[in-house]
C-alpha positions as a printed Julia matrix, in Angstrom:
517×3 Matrix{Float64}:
 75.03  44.04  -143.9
 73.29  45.71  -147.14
 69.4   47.04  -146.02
 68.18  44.1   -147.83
 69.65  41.79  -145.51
 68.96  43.8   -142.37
 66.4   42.54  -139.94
 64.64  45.43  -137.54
 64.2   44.28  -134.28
 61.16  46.03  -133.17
 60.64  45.95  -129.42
 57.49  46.29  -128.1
 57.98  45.07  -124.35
 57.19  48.85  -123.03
 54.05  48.92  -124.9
 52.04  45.49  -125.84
 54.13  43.82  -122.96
 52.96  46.76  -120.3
 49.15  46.14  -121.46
 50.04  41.98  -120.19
 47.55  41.7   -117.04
 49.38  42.78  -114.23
 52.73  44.02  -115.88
 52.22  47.54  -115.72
 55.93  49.29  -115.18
 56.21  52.99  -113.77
 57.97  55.92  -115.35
 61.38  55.04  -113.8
 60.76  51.25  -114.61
 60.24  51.91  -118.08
 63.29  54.17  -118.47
 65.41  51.73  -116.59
 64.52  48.84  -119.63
 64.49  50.9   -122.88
 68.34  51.28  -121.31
 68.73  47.71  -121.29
 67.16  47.77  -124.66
 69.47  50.22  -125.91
 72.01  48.25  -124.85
 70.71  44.92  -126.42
 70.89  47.23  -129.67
 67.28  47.16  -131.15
 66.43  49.19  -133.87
 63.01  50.6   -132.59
 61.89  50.62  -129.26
 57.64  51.24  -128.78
 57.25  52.96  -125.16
 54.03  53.24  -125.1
 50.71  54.2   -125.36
 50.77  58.44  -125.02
 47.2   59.1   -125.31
 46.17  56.41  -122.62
 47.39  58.5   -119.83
 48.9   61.17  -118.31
 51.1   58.39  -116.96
 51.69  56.91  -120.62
 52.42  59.96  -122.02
 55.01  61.11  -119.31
 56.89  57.65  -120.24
 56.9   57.99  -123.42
 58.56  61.52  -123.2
 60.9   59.77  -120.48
 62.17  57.33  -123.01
 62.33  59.58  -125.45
 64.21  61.92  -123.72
 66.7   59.51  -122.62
 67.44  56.92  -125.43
 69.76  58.51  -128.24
 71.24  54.93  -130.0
 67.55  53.39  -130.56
 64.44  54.32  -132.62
 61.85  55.75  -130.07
 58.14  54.94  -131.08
 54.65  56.06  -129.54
 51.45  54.09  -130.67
 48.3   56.08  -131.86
 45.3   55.56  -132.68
 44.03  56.59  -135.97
 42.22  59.58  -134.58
 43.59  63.32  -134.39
 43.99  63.54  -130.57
 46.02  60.25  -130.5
 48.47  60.99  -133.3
 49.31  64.34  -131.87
 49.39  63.45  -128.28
 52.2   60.69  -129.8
 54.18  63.35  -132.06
 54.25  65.14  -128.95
 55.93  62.37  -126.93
 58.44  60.91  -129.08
 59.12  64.63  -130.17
 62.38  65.12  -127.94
 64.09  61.76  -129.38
 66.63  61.87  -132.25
 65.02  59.56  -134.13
 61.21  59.1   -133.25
 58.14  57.09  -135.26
 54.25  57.67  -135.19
 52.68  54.03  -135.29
 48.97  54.42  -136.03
 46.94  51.93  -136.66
 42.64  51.08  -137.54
 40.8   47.92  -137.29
 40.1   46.04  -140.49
 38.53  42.71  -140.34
 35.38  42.01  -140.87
 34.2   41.68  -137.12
 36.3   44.55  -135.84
 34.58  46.95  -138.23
 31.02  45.77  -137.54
 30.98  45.16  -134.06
 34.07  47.46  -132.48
 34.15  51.06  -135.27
 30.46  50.48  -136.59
 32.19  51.74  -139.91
 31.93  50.56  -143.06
 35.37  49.7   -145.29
 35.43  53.22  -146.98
 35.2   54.78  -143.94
 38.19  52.86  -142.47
 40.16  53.59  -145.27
 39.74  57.39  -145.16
 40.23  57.38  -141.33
 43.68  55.96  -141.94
 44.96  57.87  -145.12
 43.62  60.96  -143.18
 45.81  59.47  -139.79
 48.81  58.81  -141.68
 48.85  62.21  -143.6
 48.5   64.23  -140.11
 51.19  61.62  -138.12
 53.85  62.57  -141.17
 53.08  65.79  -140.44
 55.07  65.45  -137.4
 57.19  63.05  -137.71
 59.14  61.48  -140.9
 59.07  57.7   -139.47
 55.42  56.58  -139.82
 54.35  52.85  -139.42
 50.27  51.65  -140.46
 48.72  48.7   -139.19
 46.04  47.22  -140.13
 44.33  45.72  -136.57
 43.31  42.35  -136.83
 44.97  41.82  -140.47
 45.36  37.82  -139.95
 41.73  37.47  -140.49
 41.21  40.26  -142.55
 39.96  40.15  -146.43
 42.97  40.02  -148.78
 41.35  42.54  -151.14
 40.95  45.01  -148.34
 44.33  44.9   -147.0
 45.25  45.78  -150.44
 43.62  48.42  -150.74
 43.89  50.47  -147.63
 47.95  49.57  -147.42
 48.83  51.59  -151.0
 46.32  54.2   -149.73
 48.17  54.17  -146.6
 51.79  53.97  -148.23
 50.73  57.0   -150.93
 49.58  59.48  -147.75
 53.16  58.44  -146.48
 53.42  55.55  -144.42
 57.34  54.43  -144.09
 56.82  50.97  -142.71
 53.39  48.91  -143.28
 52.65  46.06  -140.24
 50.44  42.92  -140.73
 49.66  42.51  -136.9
 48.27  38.27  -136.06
 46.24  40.77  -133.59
 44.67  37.62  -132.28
 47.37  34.64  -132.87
 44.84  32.95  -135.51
 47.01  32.19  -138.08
 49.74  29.22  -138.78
 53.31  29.63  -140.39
 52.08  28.44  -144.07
 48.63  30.61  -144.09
 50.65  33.8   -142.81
 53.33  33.36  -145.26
 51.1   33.62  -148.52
 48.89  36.45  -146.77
 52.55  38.68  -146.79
 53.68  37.06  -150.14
 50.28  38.15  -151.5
 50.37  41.49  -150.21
 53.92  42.6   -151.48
 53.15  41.28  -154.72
 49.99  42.77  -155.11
 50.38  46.42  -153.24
 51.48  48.55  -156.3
 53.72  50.91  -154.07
 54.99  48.17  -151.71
 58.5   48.74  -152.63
 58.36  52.12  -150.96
 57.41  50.62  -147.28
 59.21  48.26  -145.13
 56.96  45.38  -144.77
 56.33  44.33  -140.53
 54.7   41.29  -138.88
 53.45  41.61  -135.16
 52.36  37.95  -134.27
 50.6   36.83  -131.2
 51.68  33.51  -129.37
 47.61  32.41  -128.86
 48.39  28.98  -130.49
 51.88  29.23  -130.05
 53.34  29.64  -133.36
 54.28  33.35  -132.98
 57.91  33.21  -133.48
 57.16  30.57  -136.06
 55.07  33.01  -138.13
 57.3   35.76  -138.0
 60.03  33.44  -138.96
 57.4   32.53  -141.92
 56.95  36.07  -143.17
 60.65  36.86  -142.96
 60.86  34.37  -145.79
 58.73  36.31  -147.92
 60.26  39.17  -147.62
 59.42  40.82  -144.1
 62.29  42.52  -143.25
 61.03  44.29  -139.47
 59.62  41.89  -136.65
 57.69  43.21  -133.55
 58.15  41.37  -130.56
 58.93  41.53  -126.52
 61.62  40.56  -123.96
 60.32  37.18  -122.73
 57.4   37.12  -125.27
 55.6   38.79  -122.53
 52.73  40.48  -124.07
 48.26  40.57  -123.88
 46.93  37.29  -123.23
 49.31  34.12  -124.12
 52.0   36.71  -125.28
 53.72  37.94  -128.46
 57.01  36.76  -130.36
 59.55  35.97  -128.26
 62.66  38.85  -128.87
 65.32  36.51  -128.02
 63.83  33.19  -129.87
 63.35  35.43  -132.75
 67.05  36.97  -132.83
 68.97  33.53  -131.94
 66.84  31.32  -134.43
 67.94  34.26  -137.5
 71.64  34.42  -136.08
 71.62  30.33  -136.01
 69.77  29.32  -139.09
 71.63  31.59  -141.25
 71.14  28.96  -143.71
 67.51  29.47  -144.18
 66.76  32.89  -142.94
 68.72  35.47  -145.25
 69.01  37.58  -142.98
 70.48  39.26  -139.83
 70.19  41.72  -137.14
 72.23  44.22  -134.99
 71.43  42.6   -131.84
 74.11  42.38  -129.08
 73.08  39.3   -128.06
 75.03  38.9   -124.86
 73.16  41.45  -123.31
 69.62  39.25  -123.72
 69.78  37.17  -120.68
 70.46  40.5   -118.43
 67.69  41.89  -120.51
 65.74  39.25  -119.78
 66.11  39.35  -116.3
 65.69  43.22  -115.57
 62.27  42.68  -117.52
 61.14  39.11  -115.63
 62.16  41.57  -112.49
 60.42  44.44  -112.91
 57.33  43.24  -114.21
 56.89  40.37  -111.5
 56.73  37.44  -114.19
 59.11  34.52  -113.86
 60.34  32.95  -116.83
 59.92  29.29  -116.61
 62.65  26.91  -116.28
 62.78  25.19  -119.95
 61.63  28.63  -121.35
 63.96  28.68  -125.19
 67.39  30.88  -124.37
 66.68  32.92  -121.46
 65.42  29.37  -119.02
 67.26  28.33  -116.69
 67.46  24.89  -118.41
 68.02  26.31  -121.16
 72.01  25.29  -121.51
 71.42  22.78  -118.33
 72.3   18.69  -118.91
 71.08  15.85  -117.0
 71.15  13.15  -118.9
 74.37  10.97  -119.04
 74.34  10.9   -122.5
 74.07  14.18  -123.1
 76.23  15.14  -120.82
 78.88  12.9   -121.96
 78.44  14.27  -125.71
 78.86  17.92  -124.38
 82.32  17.02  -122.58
 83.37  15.79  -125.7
 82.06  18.3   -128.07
 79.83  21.18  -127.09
 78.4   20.68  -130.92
 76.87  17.18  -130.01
 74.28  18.84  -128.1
 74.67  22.01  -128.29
 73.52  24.48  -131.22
 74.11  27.83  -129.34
 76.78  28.71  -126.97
 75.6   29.98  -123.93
 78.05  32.48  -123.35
 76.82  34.2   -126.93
 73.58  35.29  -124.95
 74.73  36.09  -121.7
 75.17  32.95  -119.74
 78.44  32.46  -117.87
 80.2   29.11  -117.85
 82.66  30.41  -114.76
 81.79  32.4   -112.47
 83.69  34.41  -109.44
 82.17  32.79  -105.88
 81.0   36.0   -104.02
 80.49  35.61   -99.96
 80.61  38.07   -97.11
 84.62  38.81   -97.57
 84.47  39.89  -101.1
 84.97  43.19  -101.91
 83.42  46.21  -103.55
 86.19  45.89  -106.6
 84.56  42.16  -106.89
 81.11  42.98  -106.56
 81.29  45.5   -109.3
 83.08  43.33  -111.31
 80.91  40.58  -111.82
 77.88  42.66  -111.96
 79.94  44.19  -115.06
 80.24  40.86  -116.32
 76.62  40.08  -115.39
 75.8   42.79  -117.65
 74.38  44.69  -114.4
 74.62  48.76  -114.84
 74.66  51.26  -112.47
 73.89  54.83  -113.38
 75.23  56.38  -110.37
 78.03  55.81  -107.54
 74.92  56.45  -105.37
 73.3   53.25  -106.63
 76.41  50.73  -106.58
 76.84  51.63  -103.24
 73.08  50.81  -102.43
 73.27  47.63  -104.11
 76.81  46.82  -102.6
 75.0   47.48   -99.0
 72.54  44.78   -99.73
 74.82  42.44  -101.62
 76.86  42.51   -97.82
 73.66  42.24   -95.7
 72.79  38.98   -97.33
 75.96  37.84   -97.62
 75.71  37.67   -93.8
 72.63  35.27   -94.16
 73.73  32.92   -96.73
 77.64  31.22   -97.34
 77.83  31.72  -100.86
 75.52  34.33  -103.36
 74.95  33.37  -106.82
 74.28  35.48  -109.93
 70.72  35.27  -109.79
 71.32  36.88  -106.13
 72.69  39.59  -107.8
 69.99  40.31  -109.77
 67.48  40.52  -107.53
 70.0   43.03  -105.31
 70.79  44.96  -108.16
 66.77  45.65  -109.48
 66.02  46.26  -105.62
 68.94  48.29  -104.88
 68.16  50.72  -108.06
 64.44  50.75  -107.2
 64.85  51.87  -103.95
 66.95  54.83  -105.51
 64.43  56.14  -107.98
 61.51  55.41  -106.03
 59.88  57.38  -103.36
 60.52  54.98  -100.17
 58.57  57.04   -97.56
 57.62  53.73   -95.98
 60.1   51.34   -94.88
 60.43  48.47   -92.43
 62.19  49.32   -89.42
 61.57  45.85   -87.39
 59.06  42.92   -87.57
 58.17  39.95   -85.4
 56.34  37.0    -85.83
 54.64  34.4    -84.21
 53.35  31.11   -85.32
 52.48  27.86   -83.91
 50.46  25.12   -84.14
 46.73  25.59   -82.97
 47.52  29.24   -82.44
 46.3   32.35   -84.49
 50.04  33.78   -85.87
 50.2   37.37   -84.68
 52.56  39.54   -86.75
 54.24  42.59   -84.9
 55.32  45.43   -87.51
 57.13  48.71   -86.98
 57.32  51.26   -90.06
 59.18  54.05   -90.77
 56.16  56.42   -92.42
 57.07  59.42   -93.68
 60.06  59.88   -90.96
 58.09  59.33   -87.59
 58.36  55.47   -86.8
 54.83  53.54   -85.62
 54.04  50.11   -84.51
 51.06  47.95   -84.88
 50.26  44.26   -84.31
 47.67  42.36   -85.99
 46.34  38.64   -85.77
 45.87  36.57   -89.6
 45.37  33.42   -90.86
 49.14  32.74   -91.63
 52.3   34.84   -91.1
 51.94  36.45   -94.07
 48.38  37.36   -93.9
 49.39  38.98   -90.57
 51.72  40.79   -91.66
 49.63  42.73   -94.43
 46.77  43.39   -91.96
 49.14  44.57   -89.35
 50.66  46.93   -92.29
 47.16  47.75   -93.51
 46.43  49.33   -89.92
 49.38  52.31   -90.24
 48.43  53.38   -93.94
 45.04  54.76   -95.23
 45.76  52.72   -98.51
 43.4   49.77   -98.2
 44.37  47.71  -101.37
 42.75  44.58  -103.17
 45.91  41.7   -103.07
 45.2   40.52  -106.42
 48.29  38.28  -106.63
 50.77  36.91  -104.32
 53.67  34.67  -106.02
 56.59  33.5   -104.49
 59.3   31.93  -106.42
 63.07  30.49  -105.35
 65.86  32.85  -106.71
 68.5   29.95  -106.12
 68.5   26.57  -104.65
 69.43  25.43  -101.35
 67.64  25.76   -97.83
 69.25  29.43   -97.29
 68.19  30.27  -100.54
 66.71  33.77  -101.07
 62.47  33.86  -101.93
 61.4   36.64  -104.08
 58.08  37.7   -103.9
 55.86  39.52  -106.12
 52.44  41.08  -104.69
 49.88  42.78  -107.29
 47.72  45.37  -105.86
 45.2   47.3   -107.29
 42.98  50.49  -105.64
 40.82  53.19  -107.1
 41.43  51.69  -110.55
 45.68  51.84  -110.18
 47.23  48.03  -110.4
 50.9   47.81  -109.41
 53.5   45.49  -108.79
 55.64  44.75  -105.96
 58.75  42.86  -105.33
 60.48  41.63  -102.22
 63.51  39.63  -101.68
 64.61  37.79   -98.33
 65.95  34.59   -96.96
 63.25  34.82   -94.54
 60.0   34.56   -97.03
 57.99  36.46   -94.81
 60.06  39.55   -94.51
 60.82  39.13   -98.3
 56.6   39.27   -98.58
 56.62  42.31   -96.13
 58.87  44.3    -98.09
 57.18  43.47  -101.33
 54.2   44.57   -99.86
 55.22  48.31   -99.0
 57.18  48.33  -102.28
 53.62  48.02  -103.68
 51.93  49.75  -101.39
 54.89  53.07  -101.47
 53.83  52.64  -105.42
 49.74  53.07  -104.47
 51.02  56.04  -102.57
 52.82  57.97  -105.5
 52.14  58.46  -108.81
 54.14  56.05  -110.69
 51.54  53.23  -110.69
 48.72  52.12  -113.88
 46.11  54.45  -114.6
 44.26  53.41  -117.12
 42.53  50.64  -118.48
 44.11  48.32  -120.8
 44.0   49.38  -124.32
 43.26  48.35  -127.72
 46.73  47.29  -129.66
 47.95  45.94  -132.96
């Protein structure tokens, strides 16, 4: 496709979808995604936030250090310690990108800089200037631009563009605007920026009403040509632009879109699932291409049109985005040759024989406690199985017993592995589970805040697998935790130390969450 019919996909997930409550990813987390994102074949990928951290920064570098087929992009602020902690980040990548951006609505300058517009405008030229400095991909945004003044955007994007910006991005910081209103704001701006024909023009939309996808759609009809978004939509507060909505709507609708992208869009439901994995949030049943309804028929009618032609029903084929339609029945007598093979077709990577071997270990144990494993089984093997690789596991469960009846206290006995020397400790709680954390919590020195505890079905059926998800936070670090078990409250055990070995690294959230486009 010519340039002019090229869509960037701009993916974001590492960055805006990290600062999501509760979604913070480690080091090797991040690394194992951008991957996957590689993989899906998007053009830029944002890792991160380097001047946040330590933590952010050492990401970043990760990513960049590992991704060679992908853009690799570090978000600044428009201040001199920002911009050069990013350069510094993305500096080992092939191709890297700067993306600084100020505040520039009305309330945002007032009540957040205390600066007046001039003052704004020179921060930026002068952050722009020094970020192409070090790096010949720059991208400006304007914070907040969806309620900023017209007249003002104007202005500071050619100033912006002149001092060398490469790609300009109207961020919906706040999700205020609807398809129409956003539409004319970029129409507007292209027409009225003198230099806009030297910049790509970018939308980064936020889902607060809902209409995300449908604005970026909006400004890709007036001329847009790069849209930000994350796996899953997952993003601060209600989310941003949905990746895979955003691809499969332009690849569908070539009618009305005139455009395309480079996405290899069988690798977005494995994408989708590595992300929904790592981070601890489930995507919901009916969610648009990645749900697991989102192919499903119940109605007779429908079901009936589909047998006869998919068409009737059907505008997408699932297999285009990584579904399966057949699949190879895995149980306890299936082989490593098998295994491997549908995790291949699962879209499922391992980096190492050390790792497939891991994850084949597990795939047998539970294969031993349910008849029949399904693909979603797989998954939650797979993530597990390469976790426990990368991760420092000096605290595992070496035995646990529970008891629980009616009108007694449940009493949880647990036995850890710690550091190599193997200790025991009982506890009483107010339910199995709660026992089992205190009885945990009285071997380690860590003592945590539980700020979430989820527990979701990975499949259906009374031997069906629970995967848990536990969110703790101490001394300011939040991480995440997963668990997976036919027995829920071993499955909450083990997410527990996953969370807690976390707490006991380095790998987890250090900082607070940050201001973003």
């Amino acid at each position: 496709m010519s340039e002019a019919d090229r869509l960037i996909i701009f993916d974001t997930t590492l960055r805006d979808g990290e600062q999501s409550p509760g979604a913070s990813m480690t080091r090797e987390e991040k690394v194992r995604i951008a991957r996957a994102l590689q993989r899906l074949r998007v053009d830029v990928i944002e890792a991160g936030f380097p001047a946040a951290s330590q933590g952010d920064f050492e990401s970043v570098r990760a990513v960049a250090e590992t991704i060679t087929e992908a853009r690799v992009c570090g978000l600044a602020r428009a201040n001199e310690q920002d911009i050069d902690r990013a350069g510094a980040a993305v500096a080992p990548a092939p191709a890297g990108r700067i993306h600084t951006f100020i505040a520039t609505s009305p309330v945002h300058m007032e009540k957040k800089l205390q600066l007046q517009p001039d003052e704004v405008i020179e921060r930026a030229v002068t952050a722009v200037g020094r970020a192409r400095n070090l790096c010949d991909d720059v991208e400006f945004s304007p914070e907040d631009a969806g309620r900023s003044d017209p007249e003002f955007l104007c202005r500071i994007i050619e100033r912006a563009i002149a001092a060398g910006a490469t790609t300009i991005n109207i961020p919906d910081t706040v999700g205020y605007n609807l398809p129409r209103q956003f539409a004319g704001l970029i129409r507007d701006l292209r027409e009225r920026v003198p230099n806009s024909d030297r910049a790509v023009w970018s939308v980064h939309c936020h889902n607060d009403l809902g209409v995300a996808v449908a604005n970026s759609l909006a400004a890709v009809r007036e001329g847009a040509r790069q849209i930000e978004c994350t796996i899953n939509g997952l993003g601060e507060r209600a989310g941003n632009a949905a990746l895979e909505e955003i691809v499969m709507a332009v690849r569908t609708r070539q009618d009305d879109l005139p455009c395309d992208t480079r996405i290899e869009t069988r690798e977005i439901v494995p994408t989708s699932k590595l992300v929904a994995n790592i981070t601890g949030f489930q995507v919901q049943p009916n969610k648009a291409i990645v749900g697991i309804n989102a192919f499903a028929h119940e109605s007779g009618i429908h079901q009936d049109g589909v047998l006869k032609h998919r068409e009737t029903y059907e505008i997408m084929r699932a297999e285009d985005v990584g579904w399966g339609t057949n699949r190879m029945v895995l149980g306890k007598h299936s082989g490593r040759n098998a295994f491997r093979s549908r995790c291949d077709e699962l879209g499922i990577r391992f980096e190492t024989a050390a790792q497939l071997n891991e994850a084949f270990q597990r795939f047998k144990d539970l294969a031993d406690k349910k008849h029949e494993i399904f693909d979603e089984d797989l998954q939650a093997v797979a993530t597990e199985a390469v976790a426990a690789m990368e991760e420092d596991q000096s605290v595992t469960l070496v035995a646990f017993r529970c008891c629980s009846e009616t009108g007694e206290t449940p009493v949880a006995d647990v036995t850890l592995e710690i550091d190599g020397e193997e200790r025991h400790n009982q506890a009483a709680g107010d339910g199995p589970v709660d026992a089992a954390f205190k009885a945990i919590d009285g071997l380690l020195d860590v003592r945590a805040e539980l700020l979430l505890y989820s527990v979701n079905n990975i499949t259906s059926g009374t031997d069906a697998q629970g995967e848990v998800t536990v969110r703790l936070e101490w001394g300011g670090r939040v991480v995440n935790g997963q668990g997976s078990d036919t027995d829920i409250v071993i499955a909450s055990a083990n997410a527990y130390l996953n969370a807690l070995n976390r707490l006991r690294t380095t790998g987890g959230r250090t900082h607070p969450q940050t201001d973003g486009v």
